[in-house]
N, C-alpha and C positions, 0 to 999 in steps of 0.2 A: 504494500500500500504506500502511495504517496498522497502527499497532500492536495496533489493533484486529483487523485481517483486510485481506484483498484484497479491494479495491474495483473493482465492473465495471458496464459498462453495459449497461442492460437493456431493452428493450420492451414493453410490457404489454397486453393487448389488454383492452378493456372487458369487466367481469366481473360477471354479475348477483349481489345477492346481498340477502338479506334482514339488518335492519340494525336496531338501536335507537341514537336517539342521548343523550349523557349532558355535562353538564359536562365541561370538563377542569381536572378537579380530581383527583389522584393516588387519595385515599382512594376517591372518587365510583366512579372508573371500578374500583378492586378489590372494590368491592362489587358495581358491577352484573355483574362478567363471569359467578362462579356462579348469577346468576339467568338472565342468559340463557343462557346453556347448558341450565341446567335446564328453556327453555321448549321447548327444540328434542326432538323424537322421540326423537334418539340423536345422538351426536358423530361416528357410527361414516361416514368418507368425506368426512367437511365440510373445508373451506379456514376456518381462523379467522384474523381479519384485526382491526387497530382503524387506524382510518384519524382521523390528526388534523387538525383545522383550524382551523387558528390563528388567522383573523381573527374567526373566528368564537365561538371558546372553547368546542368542541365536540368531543368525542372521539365517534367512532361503531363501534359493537362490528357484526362485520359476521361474516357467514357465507357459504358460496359455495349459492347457491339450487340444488337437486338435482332432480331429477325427481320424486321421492315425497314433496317438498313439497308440489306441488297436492292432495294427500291430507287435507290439514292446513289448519286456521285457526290461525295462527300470531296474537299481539300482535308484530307487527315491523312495519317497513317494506320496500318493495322500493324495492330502491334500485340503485347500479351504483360498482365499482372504475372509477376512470376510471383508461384506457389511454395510453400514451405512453411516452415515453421517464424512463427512472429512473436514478441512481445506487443500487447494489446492497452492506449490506455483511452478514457472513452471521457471526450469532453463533451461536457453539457452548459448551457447558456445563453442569452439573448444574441442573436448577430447583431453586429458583428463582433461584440466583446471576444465572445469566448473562441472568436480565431487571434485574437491576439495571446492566446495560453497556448497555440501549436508549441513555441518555440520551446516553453517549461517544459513543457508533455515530452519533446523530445528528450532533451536534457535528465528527467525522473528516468525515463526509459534505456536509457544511453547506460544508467547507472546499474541498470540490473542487467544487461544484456551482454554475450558472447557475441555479439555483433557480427553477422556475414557482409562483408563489403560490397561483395560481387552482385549483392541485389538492392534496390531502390529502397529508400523510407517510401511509407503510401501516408498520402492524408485519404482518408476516403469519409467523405460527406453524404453524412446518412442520410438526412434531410436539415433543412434549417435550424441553426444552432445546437448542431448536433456532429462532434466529428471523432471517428477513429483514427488515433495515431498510432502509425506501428513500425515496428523498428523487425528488420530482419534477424535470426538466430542461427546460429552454426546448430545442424541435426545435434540431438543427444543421444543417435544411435553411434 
């Protein structure tokens, strides 16, 4: 537990999804989220995720890919959530307050975690003012 929230561990199965990627650069990535949003048909059913990666300096605004995609010529990428084992911690609060605690969340996380490098943090946005942070884990097998 932090005083952030209860921290758990999770599993994640690989999750397709169509993806633009941007700097990670704070300003960068508040500017492109309304654009892409705005490129997609409707919000209405999607998983919205940004998946960072730190060696690379690359924030990726990601969407869960649906059926009535293939309907659509999207400007994105398809790409994929990679799957595995995660540390989970789960903020709750008015927006847009409680995206200003992403950065704790990671930091509380970072402290409990065997960290895998080689895959992304996910923020994934459950719905408004509601978000999962998760930090990747080296298997405990």
């Amino acid at each position: 537990m932090s005083e952030q929230g209860a921290i758990a561990r999770v599993t994640r199965a690989d999750l397709p999804v169509l993806s633009r990627d941007v700097p990670l650069d704070l300003p960068q990535v508040q500017r492109a989220w309304p654009e892409f949003e705005a490129s997609l048909d409707s919000l209405q059913g999607r998983r919205m995720m940004g998946l960072v990666f730190n060696r690379q300096d690359v924030y990726r605004l990601a969407t869960s890919k649906l059926d009535r995609d293939s309907a659509h010529s999207y400007d994105l990428q398809e790409t994929a959530v990679p799957g595995g084992d995660y540390l989970r911690l789960t903020l709750v609060g008015p927006a847009p307050e409680v995206y200003s605690r992403i950065g704790a969340a990671f930091d509380a996380l970072f402290e409990q975690a065997d960290h895998d490098p080689e895959r992304p943090l996910i923020e994934f946005y459950r719905r408004e003012g509601e978000v999962d942070c998760l930090v990747p884990i080296r298997s405990s097998q």
